[in-house]
Every structure is written in structure tokens, then in C-alpha cells.
C-alpha positions in Angstrom: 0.0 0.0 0.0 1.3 3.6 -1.0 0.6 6.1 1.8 0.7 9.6 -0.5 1.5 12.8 1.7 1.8 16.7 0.0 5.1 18.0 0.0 3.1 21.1 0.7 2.0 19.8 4.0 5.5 18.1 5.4 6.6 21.9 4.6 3.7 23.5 6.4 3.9 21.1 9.6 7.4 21.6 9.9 7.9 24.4 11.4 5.0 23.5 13.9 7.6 21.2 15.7 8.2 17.2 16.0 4.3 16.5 17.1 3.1 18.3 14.0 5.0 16.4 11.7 4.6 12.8 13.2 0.4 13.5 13.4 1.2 14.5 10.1 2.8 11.6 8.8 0.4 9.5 11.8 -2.4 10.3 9.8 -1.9 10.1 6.3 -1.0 6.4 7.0 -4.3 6.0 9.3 -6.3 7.7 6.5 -5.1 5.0 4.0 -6.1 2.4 6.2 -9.8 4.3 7.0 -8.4 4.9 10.4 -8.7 1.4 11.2 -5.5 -1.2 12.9 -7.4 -4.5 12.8 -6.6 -7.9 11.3 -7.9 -6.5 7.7 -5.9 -3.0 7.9 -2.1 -4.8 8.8 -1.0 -7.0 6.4 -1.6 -3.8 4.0 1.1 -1.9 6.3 4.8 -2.1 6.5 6.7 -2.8 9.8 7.4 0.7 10.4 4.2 2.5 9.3 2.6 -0.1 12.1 5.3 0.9 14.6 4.7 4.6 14.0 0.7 3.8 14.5 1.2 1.6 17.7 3.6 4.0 19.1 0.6 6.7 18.8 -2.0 4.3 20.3 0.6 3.4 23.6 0.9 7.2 24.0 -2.6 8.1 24.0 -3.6 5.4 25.8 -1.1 5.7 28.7 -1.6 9.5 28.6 -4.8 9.0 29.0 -5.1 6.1 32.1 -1.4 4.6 32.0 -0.6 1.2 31.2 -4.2 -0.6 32.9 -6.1 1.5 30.3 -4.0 0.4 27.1 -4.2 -3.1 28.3 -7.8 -2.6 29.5 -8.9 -1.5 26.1 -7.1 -4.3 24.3 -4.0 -3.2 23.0 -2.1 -5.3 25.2 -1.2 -8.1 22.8 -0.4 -5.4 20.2 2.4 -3.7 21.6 3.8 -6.3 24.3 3.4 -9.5 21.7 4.6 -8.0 18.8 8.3 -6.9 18.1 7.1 -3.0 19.3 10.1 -3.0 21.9 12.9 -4.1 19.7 11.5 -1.6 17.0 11.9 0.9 19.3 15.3 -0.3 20.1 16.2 0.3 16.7 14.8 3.5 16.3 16.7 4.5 19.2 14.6 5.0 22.0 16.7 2.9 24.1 14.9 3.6 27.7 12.0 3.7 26.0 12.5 0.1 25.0 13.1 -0.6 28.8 10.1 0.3 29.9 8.0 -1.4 27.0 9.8 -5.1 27.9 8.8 -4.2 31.8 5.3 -3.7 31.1 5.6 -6.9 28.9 6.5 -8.6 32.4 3.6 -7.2 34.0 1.1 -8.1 31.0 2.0 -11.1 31.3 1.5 -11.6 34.8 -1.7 -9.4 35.2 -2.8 -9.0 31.2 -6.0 -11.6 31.6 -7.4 -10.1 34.8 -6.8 -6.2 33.0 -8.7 -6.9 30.0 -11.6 -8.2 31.4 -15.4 -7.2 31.5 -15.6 -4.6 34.1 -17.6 -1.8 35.1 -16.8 1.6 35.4 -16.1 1.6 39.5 -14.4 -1.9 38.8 -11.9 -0.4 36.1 -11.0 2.4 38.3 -10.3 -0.1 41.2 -7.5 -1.9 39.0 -5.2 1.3 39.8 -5.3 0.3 43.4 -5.0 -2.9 43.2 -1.8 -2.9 40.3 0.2 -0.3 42.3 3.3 -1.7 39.8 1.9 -0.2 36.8 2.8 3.4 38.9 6.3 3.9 38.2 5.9 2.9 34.3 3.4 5.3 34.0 5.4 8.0 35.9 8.3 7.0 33.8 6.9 6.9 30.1 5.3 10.7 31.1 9.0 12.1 32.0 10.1 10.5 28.8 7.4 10.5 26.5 8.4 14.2 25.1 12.1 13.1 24.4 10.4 9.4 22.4 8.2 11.5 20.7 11.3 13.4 19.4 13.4 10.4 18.8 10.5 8.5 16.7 10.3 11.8 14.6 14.2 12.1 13.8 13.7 8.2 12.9 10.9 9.1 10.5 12.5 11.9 9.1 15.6 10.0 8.2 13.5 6.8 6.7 10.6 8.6 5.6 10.2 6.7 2.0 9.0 3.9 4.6 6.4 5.6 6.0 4.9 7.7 3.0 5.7 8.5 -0.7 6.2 12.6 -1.1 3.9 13.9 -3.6 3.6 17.3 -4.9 0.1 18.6 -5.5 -1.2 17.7 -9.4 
């Protein structure tokens, strides 16, 4: 699958800073996949255009309710059983990586019980009772602006494997 992006708009979200450019190139690859990552959407992506699309869903989620909430909603599989840590590895977000094979540990251990059926007083309760997820939540926030910059300088420097530049016709 070809993810097209305007030269005009990598030019224009530039100088708007390193989140401007990776929503940029986030969502012309989501947009080709009608904004769907399911079983149908994947096999039409390559590694790194799914990387850059699971690094977006871990961030939101984890912003959002930390590490209970992405596995929770059922993202756990998706970026603890897949090869998400060593990708990030390679891109260079070495600590980063860390903290992804930790939370693998803990999915493991505590992944059924998290992604179960619950109400809304039940979910909430899962933050007392998996006091380990704290520290990886604490730690991906003091981090996540310095990943976010990382995975853009990746993108940058391999962007033919995330979209094609096109200027307008």
C-alpha cells in the first residue's frame, strides 16, 4: 500500500515542531487504512508504518489512564506480543525500549485479569490494586516528550518507509 502525503503539508507542519510532523505523517498512513488497525488493515502496512501507528495508540492510551487503560482497552497483545520494543530499540529509543519489555513482564502476569469485563467503579479499582503499573506510568510521562522526538528524527531520516512525497497535481 502507497501512503501519499503533499510535500506542501510536510513543509507546512514543519515548522510547527516534531508532534506536528509525526500527526502529520500518523495520519496520512491511518487515513489510508480508513483509520482502522485490525486484522484487515495490517497486512496492507509495512513494519514501520505499524510501529509509527502503535507508538501513537501506547501514547494516548497511557496519557490518558497509563498502562491498565492500554491493556484494559485491548491493546495489550499489540504492543507487548509483537516486536514494538525491539522496534523501538532500533529507532533508538533505548529507555523507552526498557520500559516497554517491563510492562511486557507485568502483561503477562496481570494482562487476563486487566482486560476483562468490568464496570466503570471496577476499572477504576484496577489502579489500586496494580500499584506496579505506577512507576511505568510516571516514567513513560518524564520521557514520552524526548520518544516523541526520537521517533520523529527516525521518521525523518526513513521517511520513504512511511509515506511517498507527492507534490500537488
Amino acid at each position: 500500500m502507497e501512503v501519499k502525503i503533499q510535500d506542501s503539508k510536510l513543509r507546512e507542519v514543519a515548522g510547527e515542531g516534531t508532534d506536528a510532523f509525526l500527526k502529520a505523517v500518523h495520519d496520512a498512513i491511518s487515513d489510508a487504512v480508513g483509520g482502522e488497525v485490525n486484522g484487515q488493515t495490517l497486512p496492507l502496512m509495512n513494519g514501520d508504518q505499524i510501529t509509527l501507528l502503535a507508538y501513537f495508540i501506547l501514547r494516548e492510551e497511557v496519557m490518558d489512564g497509563g498502562f491498565i487503560q492500554l491493556i484494559h482497552n485491548g491493546y495489550g497483545p499489540f504492543i507487548f506480543l509483537n516486536p514494538f520494543a525491539k522496534a523501538m530499540r532500533l529507532w533508538g529509543a533505548h529507555e523507552f525500549s526498557k520500559l516497554v519489555y517491563k510492562g511486557r513482564k507485568l502483561f503477562e502476569k496481570y494482562g487476563e485479569e486487566l482486560a476483562a469485563d468490568c464496570s466503570d467503579e471496577e476499572f477504576m479499582a484496577l489502579f489500586e490494586r496494580f500499584p506496579e503499573f505506577d512507576d511505568l506510568d510516571d516514567a513513560f510521562v518524564e520521557m514520552e516528550e524526548e520518544v516523541t522526538d526520537i521517533i520523529a528524527h527516525y521518521v525523518d531520516e526513513h521517511l520513504e518507509q512511511f509515506v511517498s512525497v507527492v507534490n500537488e497535481e
